[in-house]
Backbone as CSV, one residue per row, in Angstrom:
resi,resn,N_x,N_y,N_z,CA_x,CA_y,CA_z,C_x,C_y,C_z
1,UNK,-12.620,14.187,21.921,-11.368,14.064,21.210,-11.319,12.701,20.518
2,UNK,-11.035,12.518,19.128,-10.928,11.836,18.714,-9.304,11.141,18.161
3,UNK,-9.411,9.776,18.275,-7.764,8.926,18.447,-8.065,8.693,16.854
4,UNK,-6.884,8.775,15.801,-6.593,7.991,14.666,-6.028,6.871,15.256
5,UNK,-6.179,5.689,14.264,-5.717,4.452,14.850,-4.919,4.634,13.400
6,UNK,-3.475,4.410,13.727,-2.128,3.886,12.924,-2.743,2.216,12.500
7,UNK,-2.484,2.031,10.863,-2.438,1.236,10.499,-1.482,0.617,9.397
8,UNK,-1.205,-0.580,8.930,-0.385,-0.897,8.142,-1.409,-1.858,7.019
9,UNK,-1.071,-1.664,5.534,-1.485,-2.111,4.661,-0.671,-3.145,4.183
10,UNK,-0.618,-4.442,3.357,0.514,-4.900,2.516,-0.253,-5.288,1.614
11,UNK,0.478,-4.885,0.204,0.218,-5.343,-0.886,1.619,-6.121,-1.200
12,UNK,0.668,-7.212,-1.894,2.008,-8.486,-2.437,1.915,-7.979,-3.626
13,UNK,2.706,-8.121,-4.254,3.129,-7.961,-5.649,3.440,-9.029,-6.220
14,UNK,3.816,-10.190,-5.574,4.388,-11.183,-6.083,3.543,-12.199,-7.503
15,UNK,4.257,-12.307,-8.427,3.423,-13.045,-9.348,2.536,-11.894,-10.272
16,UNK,2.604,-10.804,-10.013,2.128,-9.316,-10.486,2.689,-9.243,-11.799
17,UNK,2.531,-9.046,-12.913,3.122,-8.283,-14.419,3.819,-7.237,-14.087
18,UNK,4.957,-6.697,-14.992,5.475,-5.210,-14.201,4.351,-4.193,-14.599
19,UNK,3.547,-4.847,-15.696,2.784,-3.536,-16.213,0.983,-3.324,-15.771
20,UNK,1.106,-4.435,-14.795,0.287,-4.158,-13.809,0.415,-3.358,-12.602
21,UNK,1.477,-3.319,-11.945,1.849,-3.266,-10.687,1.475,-1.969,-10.447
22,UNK,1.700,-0.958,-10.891,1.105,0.345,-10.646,0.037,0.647,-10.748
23,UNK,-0.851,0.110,-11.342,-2.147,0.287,-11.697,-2.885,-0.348,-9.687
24,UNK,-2.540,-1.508,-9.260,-2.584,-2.330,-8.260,-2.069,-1.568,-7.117
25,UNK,-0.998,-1.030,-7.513,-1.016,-0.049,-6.315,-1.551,1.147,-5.718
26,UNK,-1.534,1.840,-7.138,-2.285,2.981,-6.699,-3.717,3.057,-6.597
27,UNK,-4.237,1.622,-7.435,-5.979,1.227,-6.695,-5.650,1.145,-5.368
28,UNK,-5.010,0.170,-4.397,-5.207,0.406,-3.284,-4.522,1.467,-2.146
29,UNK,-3.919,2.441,-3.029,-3.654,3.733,-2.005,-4.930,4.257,-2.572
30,UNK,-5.757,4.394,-3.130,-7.148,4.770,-3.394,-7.538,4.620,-2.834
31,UNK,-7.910,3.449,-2.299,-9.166,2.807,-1.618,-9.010,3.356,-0.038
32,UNK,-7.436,3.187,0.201,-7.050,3.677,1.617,-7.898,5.597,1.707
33,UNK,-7.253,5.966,0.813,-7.857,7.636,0.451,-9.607,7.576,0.345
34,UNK,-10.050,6.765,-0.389,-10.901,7.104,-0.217,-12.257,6.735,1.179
35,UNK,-11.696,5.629,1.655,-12.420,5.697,2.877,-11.632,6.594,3.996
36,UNK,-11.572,7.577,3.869,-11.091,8.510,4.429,-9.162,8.435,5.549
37,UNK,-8.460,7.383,4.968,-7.535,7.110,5.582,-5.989,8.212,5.115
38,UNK,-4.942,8.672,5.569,-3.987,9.572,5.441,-3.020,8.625,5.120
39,UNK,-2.394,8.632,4.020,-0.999,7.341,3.816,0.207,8.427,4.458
40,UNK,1.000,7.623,5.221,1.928,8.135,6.093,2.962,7.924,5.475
41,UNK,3.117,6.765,5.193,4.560,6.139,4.382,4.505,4.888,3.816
42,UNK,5.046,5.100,2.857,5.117,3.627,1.695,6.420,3.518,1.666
43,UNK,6.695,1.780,1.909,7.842,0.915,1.555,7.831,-0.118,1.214
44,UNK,9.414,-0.716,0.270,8.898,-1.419,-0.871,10.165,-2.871,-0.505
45,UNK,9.544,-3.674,-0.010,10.546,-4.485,0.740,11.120,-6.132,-0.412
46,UNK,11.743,-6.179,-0.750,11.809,-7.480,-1.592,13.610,-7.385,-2.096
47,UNK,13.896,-8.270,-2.996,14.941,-8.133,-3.702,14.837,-7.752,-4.976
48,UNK,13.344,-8.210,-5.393,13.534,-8.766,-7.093,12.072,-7.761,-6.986
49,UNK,11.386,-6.891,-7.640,10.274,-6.498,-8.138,9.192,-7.461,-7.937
50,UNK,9.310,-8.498,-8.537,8.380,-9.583,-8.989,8.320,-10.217,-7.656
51,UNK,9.184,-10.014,-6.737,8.700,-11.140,-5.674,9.082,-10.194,-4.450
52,UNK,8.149,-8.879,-4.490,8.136,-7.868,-3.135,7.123,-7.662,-2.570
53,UNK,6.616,-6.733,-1.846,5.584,-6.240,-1.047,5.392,-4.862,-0.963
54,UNK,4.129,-4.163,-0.974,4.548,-2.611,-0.143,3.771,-2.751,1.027
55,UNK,4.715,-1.865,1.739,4.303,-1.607,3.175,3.524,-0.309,3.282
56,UNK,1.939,-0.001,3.153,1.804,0.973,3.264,1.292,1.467,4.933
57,UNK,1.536,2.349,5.310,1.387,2.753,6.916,0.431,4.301,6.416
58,UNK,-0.315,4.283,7.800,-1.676,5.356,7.301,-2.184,5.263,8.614
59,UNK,-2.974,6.454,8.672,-3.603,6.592,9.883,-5.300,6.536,9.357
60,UNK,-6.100,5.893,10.138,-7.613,5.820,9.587,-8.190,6.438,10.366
């Protein structure tokens, strides 16, 4: 039997272009996908865009 180990990702955004930021994110929900990891839930913690984080949570 095999255990997934729960993990948490953060991407800073901070200092990011807005017209980067998606491009940056969804490279690294990629990268999570492609080494075989399941994204569980994404959250997007800050006040201002420009100076947030995502929280991504995934099981590997």
């Amino acid at each position: 039997m095999q255990f997934l180990m729960k993990k948490v990702k953060v991407i800073d955004l901070f200092g990011i272009k807005y017209d980067q930021m998606e491009t940056r994110i969804n490279d690294e929900l990629g990268a999570i996908q492609s080494a075989g990891g399941s994204i569980l839930d994404v959250k997007l913690i800050g006040e201002k865009l420009s100076q947030c984080s995502v929280f991504v949570y995934y099981e590997d």
